[in-house]
DSSP file (Angstrom, degrees, kcal/mol; ACC not computed):
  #  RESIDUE AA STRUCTURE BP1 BP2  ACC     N-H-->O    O-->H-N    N-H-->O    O-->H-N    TCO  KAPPA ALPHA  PHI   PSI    X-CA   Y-CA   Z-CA
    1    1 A X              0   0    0      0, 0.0     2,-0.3     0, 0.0    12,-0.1   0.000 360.0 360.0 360.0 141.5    0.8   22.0    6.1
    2    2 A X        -     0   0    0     11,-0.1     2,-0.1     1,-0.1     0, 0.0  -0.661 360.0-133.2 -91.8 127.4    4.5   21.3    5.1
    3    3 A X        -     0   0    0     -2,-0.3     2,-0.3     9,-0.0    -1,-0.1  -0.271  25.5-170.2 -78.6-174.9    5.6   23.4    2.2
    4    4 A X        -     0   0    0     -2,-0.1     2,-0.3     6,-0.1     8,-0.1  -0.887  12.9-146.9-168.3 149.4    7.4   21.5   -0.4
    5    5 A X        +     0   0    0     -2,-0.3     2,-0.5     2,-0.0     0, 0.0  -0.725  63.5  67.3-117.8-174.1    9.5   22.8   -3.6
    6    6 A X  S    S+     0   0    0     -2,-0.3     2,-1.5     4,-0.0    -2,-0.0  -0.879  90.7  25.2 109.1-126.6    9.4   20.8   -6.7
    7    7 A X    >   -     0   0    0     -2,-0.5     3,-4.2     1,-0.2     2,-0.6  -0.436  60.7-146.6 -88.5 114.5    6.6   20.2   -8.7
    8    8 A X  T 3  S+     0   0    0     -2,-1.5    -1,-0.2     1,-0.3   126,-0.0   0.449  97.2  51.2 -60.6  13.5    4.1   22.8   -8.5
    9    9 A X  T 3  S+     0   0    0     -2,-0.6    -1,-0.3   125,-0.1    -2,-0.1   0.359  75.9 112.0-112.0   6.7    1.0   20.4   -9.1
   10   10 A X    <   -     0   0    0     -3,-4.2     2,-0.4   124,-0.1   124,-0.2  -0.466  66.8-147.6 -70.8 157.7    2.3   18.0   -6.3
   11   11 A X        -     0   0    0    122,-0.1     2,-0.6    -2,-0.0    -2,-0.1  -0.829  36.3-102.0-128.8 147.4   -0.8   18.8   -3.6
   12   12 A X        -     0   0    0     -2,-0.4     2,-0.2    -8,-0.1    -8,-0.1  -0.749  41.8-166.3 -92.8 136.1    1.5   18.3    0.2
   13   13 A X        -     0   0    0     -2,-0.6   -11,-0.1     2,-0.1     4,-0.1  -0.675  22.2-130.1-107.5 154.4    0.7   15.0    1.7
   14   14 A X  S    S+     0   0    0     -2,-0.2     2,-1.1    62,-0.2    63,-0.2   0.827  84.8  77.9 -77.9 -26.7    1.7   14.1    5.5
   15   15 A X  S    S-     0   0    0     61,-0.2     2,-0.2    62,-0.1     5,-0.1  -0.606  92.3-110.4 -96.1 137.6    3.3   11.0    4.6
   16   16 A X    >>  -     0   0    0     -2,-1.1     3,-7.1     3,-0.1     4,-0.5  -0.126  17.9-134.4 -62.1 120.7    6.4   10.8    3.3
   17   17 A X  T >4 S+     0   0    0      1,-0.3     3,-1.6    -2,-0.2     4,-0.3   0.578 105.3  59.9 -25.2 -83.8    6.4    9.6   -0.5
   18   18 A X  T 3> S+     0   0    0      1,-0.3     4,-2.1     2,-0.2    -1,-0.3   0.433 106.6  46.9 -14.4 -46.5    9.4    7.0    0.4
   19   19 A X  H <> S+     0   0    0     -3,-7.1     4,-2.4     2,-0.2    -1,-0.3   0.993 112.4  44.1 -68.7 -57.2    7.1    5.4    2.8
   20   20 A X  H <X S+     0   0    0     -3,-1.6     4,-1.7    -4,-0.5    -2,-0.2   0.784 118.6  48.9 -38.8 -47.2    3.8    5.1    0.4
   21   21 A X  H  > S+     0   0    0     -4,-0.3     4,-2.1     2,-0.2     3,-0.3   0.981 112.6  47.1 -71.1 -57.3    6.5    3.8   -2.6
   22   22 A X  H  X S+     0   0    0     -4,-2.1     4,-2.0     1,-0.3     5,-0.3   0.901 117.6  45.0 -74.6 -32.8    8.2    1.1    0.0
   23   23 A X  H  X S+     0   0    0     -4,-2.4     4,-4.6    -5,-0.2     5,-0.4   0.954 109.1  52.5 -67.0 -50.4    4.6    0.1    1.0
   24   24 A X  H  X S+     0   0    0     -4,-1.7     4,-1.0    -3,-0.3    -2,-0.3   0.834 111.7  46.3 -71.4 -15.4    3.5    0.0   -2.4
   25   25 A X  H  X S+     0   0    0     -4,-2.1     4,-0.7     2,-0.2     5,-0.2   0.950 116.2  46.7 -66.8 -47.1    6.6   -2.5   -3.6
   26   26 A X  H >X S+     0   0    0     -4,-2.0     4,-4.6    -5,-0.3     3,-0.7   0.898 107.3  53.9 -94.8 -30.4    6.1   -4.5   -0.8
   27   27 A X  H 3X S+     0   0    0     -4,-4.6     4,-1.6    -5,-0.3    -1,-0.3   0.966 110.2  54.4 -44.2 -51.6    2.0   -4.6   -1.4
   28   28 A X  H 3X S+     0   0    0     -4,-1.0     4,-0.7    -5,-0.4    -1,-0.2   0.583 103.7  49.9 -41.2 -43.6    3.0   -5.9   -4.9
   29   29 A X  H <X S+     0   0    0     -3,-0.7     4,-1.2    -4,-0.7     3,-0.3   0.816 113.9  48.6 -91.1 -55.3    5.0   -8.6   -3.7
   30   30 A X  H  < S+     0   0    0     -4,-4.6    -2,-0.3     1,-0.2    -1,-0.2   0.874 105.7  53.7 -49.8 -41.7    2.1   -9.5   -1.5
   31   31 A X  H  < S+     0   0    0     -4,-1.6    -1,-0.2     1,-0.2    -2,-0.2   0.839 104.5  59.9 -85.9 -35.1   -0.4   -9.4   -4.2
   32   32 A X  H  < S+     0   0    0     -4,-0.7    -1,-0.2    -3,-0.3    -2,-0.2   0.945  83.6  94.8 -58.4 -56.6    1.8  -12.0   -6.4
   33   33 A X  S  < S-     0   0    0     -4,-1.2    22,-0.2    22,-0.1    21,-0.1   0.238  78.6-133.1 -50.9 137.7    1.5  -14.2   -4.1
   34   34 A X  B     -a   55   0A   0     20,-2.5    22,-0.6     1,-0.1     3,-0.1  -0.300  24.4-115.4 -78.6 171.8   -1.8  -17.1   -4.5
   35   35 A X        -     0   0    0      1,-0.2     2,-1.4    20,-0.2    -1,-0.1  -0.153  68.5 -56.7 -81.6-161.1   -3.9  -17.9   -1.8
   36   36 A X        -     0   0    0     20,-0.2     3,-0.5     1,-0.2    -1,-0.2  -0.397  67.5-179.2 -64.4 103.6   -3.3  -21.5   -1.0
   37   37 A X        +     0   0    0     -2,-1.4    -1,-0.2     1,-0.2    15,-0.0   0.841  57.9  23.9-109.2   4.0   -3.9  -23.0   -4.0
   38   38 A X    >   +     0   0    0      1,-0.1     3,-2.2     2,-0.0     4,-0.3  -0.197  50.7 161.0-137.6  60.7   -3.5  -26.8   -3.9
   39   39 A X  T 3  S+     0   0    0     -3,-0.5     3,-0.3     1,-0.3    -1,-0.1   0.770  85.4  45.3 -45.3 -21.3   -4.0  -28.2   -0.3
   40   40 A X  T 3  S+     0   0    0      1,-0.1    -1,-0.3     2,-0.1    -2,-0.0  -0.190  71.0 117.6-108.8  21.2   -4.7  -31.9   -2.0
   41   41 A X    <   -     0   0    0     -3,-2.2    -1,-0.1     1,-0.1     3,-0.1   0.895  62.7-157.9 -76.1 -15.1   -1.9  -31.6   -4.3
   42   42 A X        +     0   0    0     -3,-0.3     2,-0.2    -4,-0.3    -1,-0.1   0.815  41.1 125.7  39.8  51.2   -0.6  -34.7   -2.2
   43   43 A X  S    S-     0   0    0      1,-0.2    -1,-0.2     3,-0.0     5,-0.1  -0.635  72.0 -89.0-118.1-163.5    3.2  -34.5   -3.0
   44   44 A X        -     0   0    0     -2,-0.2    -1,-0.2    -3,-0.1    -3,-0.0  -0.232  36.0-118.9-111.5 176.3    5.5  -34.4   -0.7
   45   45 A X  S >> S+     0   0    0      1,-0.2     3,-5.6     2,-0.1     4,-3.0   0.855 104.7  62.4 -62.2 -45.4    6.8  -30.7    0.8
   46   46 A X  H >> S+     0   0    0      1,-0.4     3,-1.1     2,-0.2     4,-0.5   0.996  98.7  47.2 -62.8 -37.1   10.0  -30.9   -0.2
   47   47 A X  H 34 S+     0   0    0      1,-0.3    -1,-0.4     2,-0.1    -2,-0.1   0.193 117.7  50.6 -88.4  36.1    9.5  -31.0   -3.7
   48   48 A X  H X> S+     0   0    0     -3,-5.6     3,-7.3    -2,-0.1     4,-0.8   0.447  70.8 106.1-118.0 -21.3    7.0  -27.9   -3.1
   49   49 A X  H XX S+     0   0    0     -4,-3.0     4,-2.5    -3,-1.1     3,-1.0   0.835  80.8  51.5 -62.8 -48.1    9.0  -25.7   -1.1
   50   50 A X  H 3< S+     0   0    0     -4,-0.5    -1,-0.4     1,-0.3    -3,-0.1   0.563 111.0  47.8 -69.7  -0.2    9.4  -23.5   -4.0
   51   51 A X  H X4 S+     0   0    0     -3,-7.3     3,-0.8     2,-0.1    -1,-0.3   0.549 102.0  57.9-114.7  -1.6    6.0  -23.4   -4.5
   52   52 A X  H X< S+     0   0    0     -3,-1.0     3,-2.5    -4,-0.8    -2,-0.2   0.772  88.8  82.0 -80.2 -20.5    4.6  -22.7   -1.0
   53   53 A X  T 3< S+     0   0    0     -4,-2.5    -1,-0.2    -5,-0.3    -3,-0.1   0.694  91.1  42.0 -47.3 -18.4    6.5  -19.8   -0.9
   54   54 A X  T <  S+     0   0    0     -3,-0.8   -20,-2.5     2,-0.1     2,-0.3  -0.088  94.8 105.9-105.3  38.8    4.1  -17.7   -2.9
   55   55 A X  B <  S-a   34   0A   0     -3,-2.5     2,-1.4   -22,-0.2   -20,-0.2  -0.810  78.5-122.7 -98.0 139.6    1.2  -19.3   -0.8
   56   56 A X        -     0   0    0    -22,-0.6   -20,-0.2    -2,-0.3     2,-0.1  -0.736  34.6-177.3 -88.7 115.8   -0.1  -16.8    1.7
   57   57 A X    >   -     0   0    0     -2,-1.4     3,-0.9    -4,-0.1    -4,-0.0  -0.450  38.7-104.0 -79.5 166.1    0.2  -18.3    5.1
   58   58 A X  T 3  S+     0   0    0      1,-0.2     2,-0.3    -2,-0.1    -1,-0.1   0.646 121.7  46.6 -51.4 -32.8   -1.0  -16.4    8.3
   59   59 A X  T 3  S+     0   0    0      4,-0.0     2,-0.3     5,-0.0    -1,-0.2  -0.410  78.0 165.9-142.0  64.5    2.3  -15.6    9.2
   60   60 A X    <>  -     0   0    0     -3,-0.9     4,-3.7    -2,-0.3     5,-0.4  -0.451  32.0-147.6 -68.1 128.5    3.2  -14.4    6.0
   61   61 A X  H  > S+     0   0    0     -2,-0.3     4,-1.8     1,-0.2     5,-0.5   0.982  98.5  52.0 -65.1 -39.4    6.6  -12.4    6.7
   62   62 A X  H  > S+     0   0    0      2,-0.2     4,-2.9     1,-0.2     3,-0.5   0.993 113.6  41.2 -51.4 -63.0    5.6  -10.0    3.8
   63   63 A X  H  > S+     0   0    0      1,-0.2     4,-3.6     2,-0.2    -1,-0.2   0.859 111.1  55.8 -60.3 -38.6    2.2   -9.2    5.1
   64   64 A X  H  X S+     0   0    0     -4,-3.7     4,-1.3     2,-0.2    -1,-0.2   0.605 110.5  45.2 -79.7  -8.2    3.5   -9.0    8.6
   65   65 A X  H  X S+     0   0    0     -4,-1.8     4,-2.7    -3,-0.5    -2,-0.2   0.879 110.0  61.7 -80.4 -47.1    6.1   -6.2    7.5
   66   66 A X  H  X S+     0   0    0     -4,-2.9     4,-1.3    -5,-0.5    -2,-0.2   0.844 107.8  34.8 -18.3 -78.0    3.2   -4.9    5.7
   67   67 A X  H >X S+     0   0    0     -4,-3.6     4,-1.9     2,-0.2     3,-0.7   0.984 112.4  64.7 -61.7 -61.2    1.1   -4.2    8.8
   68   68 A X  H 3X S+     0   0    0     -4,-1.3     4,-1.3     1,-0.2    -2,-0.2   0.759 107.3  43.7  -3.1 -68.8    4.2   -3.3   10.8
   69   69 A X  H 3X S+     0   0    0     -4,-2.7     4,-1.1     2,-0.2    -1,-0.2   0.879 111.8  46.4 -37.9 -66.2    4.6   -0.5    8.6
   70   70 A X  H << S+     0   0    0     -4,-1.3     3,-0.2    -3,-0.7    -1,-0.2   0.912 116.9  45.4 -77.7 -42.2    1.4    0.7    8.4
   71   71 A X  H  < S+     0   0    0     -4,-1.9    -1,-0.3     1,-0.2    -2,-0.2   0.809 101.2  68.5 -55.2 -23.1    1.0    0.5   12.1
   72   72 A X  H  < S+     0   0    0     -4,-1.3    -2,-0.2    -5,-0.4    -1,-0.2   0.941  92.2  97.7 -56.5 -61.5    4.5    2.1   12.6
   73   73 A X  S  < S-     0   0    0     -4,-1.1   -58,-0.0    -3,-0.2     5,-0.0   0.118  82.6-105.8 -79.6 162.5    2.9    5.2   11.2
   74   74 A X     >  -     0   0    0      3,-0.1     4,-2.3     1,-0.1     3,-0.5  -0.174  33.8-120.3 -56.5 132.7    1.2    8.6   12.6
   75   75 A X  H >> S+     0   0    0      1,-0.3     4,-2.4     2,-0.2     3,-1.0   0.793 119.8  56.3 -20.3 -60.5   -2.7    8.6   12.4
   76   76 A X  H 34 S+     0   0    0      1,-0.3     4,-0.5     2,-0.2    -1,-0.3   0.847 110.6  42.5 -73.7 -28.2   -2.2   11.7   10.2
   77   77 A X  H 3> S+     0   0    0     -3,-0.5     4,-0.8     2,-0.2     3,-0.5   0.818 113.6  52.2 -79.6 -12.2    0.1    9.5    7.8
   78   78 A X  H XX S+     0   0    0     -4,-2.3     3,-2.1    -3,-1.0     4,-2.0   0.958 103.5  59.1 -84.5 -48.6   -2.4    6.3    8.0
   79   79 A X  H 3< S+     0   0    0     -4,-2.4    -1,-0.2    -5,-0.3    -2,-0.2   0.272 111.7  47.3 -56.2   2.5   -5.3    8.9    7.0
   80   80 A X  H 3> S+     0   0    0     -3,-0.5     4,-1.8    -4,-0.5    -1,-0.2   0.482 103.5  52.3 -58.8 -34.2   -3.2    9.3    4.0
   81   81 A X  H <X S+     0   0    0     -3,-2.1     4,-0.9    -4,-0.8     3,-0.4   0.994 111.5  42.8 -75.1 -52.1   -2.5    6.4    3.2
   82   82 A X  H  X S+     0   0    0     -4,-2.0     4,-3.6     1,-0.3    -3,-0.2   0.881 115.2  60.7 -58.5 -51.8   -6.4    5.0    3.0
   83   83 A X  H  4 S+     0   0    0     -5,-0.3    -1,-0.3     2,-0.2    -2,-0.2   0.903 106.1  42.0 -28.5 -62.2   -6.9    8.5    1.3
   84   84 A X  H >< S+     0   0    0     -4,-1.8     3,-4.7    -3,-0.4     4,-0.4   0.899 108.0  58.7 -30.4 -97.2   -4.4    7.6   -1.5
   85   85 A X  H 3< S+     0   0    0     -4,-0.9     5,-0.2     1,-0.3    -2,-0.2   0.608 112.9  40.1 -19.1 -57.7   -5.8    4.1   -1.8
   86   86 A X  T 3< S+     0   0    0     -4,-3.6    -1,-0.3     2,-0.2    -2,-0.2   0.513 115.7  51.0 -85.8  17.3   -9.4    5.8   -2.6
   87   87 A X  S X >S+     0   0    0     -3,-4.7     5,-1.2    -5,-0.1     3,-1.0   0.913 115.9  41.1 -67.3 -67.3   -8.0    8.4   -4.7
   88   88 A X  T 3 5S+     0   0    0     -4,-0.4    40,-0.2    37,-0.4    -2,-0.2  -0.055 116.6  51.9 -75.4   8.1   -6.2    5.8   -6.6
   89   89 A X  T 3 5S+     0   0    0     -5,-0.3     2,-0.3     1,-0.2    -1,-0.3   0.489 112.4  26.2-114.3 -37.0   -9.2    3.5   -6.6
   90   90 A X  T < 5S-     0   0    0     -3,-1.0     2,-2.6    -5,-0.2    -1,-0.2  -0.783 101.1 -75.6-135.8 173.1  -12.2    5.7   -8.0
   91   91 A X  T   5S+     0   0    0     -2,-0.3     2,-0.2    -3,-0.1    -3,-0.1  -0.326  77.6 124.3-105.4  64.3  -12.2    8.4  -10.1
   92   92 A X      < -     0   0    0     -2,-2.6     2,-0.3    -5,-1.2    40,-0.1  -0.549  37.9-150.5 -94.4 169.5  -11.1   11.2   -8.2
   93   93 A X    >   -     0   0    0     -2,-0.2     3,-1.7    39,-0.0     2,-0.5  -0.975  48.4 -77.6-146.2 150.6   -8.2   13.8   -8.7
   94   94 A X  G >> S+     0   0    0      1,-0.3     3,-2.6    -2,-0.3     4,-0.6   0.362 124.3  63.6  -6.1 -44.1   -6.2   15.9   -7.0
   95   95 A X  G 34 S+     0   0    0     -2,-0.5    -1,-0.3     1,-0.3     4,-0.2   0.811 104.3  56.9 -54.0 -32.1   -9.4   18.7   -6.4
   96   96 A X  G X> S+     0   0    0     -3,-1.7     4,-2.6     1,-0.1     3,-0.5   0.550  80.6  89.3 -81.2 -12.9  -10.9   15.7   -4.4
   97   97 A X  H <>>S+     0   0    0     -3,-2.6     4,-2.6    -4,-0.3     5,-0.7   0.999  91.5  47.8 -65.7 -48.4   -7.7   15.1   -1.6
   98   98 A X  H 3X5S+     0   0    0     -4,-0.6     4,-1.6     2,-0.2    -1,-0.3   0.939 116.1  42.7 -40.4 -36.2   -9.2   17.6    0.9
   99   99 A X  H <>5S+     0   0    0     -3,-0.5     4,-2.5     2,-0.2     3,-0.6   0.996 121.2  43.0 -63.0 -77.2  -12.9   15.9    0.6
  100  100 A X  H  X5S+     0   0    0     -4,-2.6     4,-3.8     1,-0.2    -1,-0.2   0.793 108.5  55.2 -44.4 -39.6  -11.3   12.5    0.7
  101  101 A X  H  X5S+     0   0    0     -4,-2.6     4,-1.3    -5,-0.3    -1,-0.2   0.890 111.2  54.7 -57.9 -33.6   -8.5   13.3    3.7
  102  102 A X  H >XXS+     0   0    0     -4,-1.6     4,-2.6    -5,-0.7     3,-0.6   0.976 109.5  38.7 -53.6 -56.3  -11.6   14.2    5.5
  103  103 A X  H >X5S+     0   0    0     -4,-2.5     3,-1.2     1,-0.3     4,-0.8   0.974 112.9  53.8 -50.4 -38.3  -13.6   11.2    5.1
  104  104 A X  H 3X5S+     0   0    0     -4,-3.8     4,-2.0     1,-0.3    -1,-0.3   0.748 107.7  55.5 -73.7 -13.3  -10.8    9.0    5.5
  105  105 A X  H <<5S+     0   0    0     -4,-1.3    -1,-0.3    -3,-0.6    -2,-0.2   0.825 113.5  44.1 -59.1 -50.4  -10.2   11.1    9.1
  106  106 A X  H <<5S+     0   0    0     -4,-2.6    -1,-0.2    -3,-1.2    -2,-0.2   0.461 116.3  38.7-108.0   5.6  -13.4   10.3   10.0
  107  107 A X  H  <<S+     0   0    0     -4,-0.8    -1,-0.2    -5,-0.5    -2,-0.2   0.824  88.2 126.9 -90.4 -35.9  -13.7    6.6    9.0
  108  108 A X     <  +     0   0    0     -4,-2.0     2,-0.2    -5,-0.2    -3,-0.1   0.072  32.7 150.3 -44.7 111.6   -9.7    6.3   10.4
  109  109 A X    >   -     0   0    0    -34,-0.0     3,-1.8     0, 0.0    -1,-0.1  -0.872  63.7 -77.7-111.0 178.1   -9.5    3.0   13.3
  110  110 A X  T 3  S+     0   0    0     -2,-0.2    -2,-0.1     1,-0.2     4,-0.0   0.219 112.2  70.9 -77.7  30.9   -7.1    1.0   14.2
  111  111 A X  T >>  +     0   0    0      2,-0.1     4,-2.9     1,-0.1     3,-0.8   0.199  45.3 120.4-123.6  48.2   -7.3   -1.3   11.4
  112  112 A X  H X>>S+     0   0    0     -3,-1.8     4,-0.8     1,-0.2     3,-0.8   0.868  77.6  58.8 -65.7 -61.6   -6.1    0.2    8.3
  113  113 A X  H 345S+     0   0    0      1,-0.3    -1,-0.2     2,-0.2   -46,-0.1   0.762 113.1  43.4 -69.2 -14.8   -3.3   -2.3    7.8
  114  114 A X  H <>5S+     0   0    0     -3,-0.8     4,-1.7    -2,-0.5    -1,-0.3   0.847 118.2  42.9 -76.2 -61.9   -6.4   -5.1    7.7
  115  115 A X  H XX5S+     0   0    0     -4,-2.9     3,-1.4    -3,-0.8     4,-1.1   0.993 119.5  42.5 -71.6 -48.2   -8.6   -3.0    5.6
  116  116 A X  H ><5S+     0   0    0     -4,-0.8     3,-0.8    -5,-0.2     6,-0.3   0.994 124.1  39.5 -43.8 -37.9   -5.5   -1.8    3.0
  117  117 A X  H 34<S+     0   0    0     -5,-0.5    -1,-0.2     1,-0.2    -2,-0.2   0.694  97.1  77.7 -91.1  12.1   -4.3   -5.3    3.1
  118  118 A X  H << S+     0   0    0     -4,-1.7     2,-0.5    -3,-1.4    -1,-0.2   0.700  92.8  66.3 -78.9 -40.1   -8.0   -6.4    3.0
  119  119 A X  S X< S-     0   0    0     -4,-1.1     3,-1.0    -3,-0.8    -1,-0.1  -0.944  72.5-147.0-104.9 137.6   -7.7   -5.4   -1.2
  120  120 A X  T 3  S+     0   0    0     -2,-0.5     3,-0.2     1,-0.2   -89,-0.1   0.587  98.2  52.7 -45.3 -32.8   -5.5   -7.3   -3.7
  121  121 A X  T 3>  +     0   0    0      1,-0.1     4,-2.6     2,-0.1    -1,-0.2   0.578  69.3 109.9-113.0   3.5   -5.0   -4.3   -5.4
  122  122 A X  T <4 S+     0   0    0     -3,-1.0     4,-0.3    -6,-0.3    -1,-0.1   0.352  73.3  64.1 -39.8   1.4   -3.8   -1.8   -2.9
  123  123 A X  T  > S+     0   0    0     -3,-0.2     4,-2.2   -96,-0.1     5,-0.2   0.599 108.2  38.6-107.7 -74.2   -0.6   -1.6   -4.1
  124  124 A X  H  > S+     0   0    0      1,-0.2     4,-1.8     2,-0.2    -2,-0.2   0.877 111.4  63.3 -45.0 -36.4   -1.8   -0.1   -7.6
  125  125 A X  H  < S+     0   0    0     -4,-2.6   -37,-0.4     2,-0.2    -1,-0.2   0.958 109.0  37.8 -48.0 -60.6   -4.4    2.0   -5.7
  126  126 A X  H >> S+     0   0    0     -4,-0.3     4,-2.6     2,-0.2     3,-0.9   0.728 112.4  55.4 -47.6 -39.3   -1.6    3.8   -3.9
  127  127 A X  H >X S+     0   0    0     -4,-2.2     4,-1.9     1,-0.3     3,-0.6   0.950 115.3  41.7 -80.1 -65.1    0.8    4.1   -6.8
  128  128 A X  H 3X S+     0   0    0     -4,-1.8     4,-0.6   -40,-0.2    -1,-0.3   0.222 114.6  49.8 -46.2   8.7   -2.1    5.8   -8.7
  129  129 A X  H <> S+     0   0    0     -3,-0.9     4,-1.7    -2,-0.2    -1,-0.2   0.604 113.0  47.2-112.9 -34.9   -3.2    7.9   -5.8
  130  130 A X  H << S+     0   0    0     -4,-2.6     5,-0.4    -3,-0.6    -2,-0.2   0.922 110.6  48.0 -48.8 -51.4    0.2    8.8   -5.6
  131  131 A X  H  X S+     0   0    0     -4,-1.9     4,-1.1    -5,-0.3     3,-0.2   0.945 107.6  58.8 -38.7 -75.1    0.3    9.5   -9.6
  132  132 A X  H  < S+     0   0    0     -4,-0.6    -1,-0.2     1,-0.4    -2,-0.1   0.657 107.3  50.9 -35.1 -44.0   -3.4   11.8   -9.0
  133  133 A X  T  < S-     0   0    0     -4,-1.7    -1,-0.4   -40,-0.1    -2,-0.2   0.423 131.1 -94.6 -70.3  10.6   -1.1   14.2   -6.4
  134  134 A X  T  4 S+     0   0    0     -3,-0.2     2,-0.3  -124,-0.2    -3,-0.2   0.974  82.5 149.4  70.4  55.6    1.9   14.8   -8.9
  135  135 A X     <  -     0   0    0     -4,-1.1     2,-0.3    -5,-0.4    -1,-0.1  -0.741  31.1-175.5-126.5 146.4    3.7   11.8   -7.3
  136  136 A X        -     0   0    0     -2,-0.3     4,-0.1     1,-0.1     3,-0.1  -0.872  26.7-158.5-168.1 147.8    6.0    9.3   -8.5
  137  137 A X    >>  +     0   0    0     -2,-0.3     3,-3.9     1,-0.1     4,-1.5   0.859  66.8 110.2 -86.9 -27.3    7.6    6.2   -6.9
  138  138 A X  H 3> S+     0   0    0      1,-0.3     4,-2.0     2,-0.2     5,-0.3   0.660  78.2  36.8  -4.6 -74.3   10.6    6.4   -9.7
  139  139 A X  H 3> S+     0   0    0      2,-0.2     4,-0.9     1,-0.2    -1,-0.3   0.799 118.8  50.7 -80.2  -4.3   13.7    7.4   -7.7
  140  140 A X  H <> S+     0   0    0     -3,-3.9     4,-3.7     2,-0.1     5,-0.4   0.772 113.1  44.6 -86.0 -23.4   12.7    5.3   -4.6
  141  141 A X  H  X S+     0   0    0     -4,-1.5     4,-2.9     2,-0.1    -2,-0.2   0.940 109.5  51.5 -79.2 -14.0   12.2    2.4   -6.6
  142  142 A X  H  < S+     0   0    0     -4,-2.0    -2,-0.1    -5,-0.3    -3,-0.1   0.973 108.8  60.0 -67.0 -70.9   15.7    3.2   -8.6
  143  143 A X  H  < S+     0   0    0     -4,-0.9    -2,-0.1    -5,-0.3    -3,-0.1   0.938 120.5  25.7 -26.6 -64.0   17.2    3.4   -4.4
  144  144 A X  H  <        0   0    0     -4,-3.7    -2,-0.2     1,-0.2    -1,-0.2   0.983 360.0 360.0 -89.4 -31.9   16.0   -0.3   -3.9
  145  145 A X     <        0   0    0     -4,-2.9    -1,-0.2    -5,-0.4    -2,-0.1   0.370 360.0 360.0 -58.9 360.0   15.9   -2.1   -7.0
């Protein structure tokens, strides 16, 4: 386990917060976006463009950074992440991360970036899972915004 100074209720996670915050902005940005929502709208493109842009395509650039990401990272940091996500999902707290890290160890293929990006709400799952640990995205989102 990596020691850590700071707050002494923070529980130590293997991935690094930055990454979990930059995922959870960019989840966010994914989740605004509608599914397709007027294929029949029968006007012309151009005078859509500005509204298929929050349409989720297949080869949404957002989603496909998304998965990037998540694949980019070490098992042990993907078996975090999915951890978070059910922290931050159900009503567990910090006493539960060992239990969960476990499960999520033993559930862990290669498709968390389907199954995170599989809920709508993954982005708020994480930011609350984050929360559960003594976590906060605050100064990384202050870095990009």
């Amino acid at each position: 386990m990596k020691h850590h100074s700071g707050d002494p209720d923070q529980v130590a996670i293997e991935i690094p917060i930055e990454k979990v915050c930059f995922l959870i902005m960019k989840a966010r940005e994914f989740d605004v976006k509608v599914e397709g929502t007027d294929p029949d709208s029968g006007s012309n493109p151009s005078d859509d463009s500005e509204i298929s842009v929050l349409e989720d395509t297949p080869d949404d650039p957002v989603e496909q950074e998304i998965r990037s990401l998540i694949d980019d990272l070490s098992i042990d940091e993907q078996i975090d992440l999915v951890a978070l996500s059910w922290l931050g999902r159900d009503d567990y707290d910090a006493t539960d991360w060992t239990d969960l890290r476990l499960e999520a160890a033993e559930a862990h293929n290669s498709r968390t970036a389907d199954y995170l990006l599989g809920d709508p709400l993954v982005g708020d799952y994480l930011a609350e899972g984050l929360a559960a640990l003594g976590y906060s995205c605050e100064d990384v989102e202050r870095k990009y915004l």
